[in-house]
Z-matrix of the N, CA and C atoms (Angstrom, degrees):
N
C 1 1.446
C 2 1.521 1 111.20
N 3 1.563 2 114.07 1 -23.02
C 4 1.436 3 111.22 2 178.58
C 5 1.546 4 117.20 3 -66.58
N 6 1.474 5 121.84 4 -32.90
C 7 1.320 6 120.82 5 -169.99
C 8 1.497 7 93.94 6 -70.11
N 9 1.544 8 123.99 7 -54.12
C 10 1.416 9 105.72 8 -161.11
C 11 1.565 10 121.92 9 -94.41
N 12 1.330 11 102.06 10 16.61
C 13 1.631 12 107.05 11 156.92
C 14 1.100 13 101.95 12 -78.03
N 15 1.605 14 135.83 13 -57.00
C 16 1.277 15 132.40 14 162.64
C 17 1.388 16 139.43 15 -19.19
N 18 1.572 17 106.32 16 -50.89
C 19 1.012 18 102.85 17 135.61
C 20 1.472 19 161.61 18 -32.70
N 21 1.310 20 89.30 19 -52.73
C 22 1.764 21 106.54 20 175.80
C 23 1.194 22 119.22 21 -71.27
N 24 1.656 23 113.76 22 -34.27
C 25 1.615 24 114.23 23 178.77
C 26 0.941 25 83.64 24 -95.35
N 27 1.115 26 165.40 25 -44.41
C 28 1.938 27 138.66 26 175.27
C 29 1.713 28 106.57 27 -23.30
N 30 1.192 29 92.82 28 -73.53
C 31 1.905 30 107.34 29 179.17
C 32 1.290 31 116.73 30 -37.01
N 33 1.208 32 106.95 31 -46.26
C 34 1.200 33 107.74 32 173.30
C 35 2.020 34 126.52 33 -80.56
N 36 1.348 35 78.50 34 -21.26
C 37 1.765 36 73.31 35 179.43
C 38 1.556 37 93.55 36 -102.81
N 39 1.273 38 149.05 37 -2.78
C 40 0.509 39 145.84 38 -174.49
C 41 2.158 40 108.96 39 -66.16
N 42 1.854 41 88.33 40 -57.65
C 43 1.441 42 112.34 41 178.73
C 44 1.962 43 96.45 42 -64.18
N 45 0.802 44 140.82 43 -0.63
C 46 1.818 45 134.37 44 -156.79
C 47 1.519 46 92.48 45 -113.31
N 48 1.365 47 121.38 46 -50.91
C 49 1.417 48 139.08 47 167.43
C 50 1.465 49 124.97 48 -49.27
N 51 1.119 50 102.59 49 -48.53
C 52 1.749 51 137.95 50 158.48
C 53 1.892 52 88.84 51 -31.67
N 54 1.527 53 116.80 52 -78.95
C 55 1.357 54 131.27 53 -146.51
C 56 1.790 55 77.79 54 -86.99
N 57 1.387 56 149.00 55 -76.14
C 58 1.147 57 142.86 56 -168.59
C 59 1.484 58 126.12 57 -22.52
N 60 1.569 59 117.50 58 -30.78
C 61 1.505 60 132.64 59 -141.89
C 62 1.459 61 97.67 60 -163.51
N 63 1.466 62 100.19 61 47.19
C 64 1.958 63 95.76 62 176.85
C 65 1.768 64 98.28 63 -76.44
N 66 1.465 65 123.93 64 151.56
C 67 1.092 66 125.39 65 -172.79
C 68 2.024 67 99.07 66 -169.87
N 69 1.482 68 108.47 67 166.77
C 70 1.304 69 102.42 68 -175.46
C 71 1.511 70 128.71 69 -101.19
N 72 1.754 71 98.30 70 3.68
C 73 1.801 72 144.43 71 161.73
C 74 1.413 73 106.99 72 -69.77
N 75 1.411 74 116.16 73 -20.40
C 76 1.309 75 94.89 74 -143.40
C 77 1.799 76 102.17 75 -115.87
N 78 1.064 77 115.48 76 138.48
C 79 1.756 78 118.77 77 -156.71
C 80 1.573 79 84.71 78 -41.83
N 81 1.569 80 83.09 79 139.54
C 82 2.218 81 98.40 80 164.59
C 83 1.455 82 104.02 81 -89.25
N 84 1.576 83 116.29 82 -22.86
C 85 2.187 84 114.06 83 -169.27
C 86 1.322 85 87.91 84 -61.57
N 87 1.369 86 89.98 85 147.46
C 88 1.573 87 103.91 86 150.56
C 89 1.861 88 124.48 87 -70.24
N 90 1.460 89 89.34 88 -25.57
C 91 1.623 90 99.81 89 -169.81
C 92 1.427 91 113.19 90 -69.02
N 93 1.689 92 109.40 91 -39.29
C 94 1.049 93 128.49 92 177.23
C 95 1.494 94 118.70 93 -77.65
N 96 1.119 95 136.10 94 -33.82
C 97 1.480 96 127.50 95 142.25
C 98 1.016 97 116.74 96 -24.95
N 99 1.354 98 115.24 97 -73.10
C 100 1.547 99 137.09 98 -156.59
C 101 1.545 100 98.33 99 -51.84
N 102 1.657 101 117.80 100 -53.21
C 103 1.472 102 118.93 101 177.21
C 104 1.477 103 112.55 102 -37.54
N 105 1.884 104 112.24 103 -68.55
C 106 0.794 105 113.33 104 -153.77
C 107 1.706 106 119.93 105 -80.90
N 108 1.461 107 99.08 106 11.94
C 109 1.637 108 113.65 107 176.23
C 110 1.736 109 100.52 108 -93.87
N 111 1.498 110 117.82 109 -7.13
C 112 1.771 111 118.06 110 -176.12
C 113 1.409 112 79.22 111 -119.83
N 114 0.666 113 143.23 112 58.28
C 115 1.648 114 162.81 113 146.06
C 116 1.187 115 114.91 114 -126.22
N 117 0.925 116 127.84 115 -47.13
C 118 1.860 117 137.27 116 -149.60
C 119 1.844 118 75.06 117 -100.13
N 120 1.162 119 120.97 118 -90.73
C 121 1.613 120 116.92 119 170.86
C 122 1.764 121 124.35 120 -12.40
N 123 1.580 122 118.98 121 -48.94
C 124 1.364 123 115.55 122 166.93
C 125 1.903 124 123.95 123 -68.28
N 126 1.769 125 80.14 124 -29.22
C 127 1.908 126 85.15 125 -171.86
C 128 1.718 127 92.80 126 -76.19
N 129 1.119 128 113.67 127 -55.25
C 130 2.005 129 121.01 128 174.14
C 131 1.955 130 82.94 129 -20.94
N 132 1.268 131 115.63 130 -81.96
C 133 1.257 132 132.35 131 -156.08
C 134 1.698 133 111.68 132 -31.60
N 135 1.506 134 89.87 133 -78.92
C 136 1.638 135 105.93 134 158.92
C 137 1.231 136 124.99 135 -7.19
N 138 1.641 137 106.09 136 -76.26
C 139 1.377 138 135.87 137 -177.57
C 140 1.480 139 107.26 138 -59.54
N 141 1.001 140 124.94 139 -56.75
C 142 1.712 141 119.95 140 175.74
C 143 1.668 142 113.62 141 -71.68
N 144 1.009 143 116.01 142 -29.25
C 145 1.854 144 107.02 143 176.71
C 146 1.524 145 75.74 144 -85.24
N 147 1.078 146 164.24 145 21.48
C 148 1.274 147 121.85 146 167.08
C 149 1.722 148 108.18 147 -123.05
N 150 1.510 149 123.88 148 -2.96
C 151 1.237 150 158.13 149 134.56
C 152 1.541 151 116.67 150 -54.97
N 153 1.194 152 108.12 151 -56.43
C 154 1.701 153 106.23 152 179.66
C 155 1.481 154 120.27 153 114.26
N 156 1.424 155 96.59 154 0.06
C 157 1.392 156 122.18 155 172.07
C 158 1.828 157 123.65 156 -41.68
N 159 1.748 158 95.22 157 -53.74
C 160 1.519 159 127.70 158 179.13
C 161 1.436 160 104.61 159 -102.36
N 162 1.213 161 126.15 160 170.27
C 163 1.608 162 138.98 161 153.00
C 164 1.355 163 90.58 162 -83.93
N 165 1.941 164 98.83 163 -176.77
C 166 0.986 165 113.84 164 170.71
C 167 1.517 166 126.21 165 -80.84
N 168 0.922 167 117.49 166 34.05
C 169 1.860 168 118.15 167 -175.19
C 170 1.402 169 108.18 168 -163.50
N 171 1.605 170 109.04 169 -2.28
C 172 1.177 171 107.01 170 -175.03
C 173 1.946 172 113.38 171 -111.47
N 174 1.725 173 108.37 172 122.80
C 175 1.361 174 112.75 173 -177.95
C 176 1.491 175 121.86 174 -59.78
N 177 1.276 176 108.69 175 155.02
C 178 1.617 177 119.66 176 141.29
C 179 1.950 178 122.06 177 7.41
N 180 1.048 179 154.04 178 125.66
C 181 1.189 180 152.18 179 150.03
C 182 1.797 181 97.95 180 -59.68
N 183 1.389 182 93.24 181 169.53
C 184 1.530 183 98.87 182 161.80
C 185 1.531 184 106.93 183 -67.17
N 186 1.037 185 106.90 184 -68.71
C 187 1.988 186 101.14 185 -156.71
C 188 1.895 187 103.57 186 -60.43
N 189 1.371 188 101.90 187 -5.13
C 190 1.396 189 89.00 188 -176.76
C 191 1.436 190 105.64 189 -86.70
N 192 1.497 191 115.95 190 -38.77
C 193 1.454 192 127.22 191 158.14
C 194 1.336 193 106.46 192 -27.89
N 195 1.228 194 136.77 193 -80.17
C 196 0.963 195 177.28 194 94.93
C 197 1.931 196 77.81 195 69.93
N 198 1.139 197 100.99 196 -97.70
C 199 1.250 198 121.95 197 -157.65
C 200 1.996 199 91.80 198 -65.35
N 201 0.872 200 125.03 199 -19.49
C 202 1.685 201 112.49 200 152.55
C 203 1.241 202 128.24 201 -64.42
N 204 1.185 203 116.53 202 -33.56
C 205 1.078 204 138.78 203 -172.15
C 206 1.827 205 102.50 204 -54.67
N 207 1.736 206 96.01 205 -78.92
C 208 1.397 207 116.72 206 169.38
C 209 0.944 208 113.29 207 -32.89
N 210 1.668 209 131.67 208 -69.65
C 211 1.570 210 138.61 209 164.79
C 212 1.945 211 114.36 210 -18.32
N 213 1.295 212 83.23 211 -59.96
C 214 1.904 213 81.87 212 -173.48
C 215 1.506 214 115.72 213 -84.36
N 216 1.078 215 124.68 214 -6.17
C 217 1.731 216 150.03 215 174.70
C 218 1.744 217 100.34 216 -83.61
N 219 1.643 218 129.27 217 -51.23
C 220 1.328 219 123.73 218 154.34
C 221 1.728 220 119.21 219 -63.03
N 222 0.956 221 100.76 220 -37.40
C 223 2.203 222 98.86 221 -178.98
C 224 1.445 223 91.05 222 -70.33
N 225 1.678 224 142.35 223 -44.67
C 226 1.459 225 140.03 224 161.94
C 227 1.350 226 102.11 225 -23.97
N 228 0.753 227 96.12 226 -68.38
C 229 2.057 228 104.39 227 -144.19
C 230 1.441 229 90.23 228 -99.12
N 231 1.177 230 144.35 229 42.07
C 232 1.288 231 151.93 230 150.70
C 233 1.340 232 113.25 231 -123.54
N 234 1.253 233 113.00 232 -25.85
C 235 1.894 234 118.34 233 148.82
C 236 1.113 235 142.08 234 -70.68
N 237 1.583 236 87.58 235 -32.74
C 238 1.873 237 101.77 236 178.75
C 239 1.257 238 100.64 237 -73.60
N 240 1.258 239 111.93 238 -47.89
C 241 1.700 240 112.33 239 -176.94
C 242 1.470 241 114.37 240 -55.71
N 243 1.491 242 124.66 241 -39.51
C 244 1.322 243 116.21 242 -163.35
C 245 1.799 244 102.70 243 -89.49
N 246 1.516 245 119.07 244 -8.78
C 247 1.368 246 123.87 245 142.73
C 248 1.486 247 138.34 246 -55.81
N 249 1.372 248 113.23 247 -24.25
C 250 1.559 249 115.98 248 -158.44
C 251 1.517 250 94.99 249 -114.24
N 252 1.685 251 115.89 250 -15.22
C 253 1.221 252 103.14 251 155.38
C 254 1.505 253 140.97 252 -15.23
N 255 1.597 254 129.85 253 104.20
C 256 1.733 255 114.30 254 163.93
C 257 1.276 256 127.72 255 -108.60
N 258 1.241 257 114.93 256 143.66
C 259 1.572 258 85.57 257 -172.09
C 260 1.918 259 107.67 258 -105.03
């Protein structure tokens, strides 16, 4: 049940992050948000069991989601940008 709560607040922080960090780098899909908000939610995860934040079985909070989310939504759009570069 832990992975796909993870899930769910990914999605959701994923879409919150979306509206937090609008930018012209930053994915327009919805689908692709949504990924990279169950990204930002697993790395949140990561990062706190590996801090001491979480136990071992226990996920992400929202705002920590939240703020993963944002994290991997800026490393996004700090790639895309240094891609779309012309010279």
């Amino acid at each position: 049940m832990g992975i796909l709560w993870t899930i769910i607040i990914g999605f959701l922080a994923g879409v919150i992050a979306k509206f937090i960090m609008p930018g012209p780098n930053e994915p327009a899909g919805f689908i692709l948000t949504t990924i990279l908000g169950i990204v930002g939610a697993f790395v949140a995860t990561f990062i706190g069991q590996a801090v001491g934040w979480y136990g071992p079985n226990q996920g992400a909070g929202f705002i920590g989601a939240i703020v993963g989310a944002v994290i991997v939504l800026a490393i996004y759009g700090f790639v895309a940008s240094r891609r779309t570069t012309t010279y």
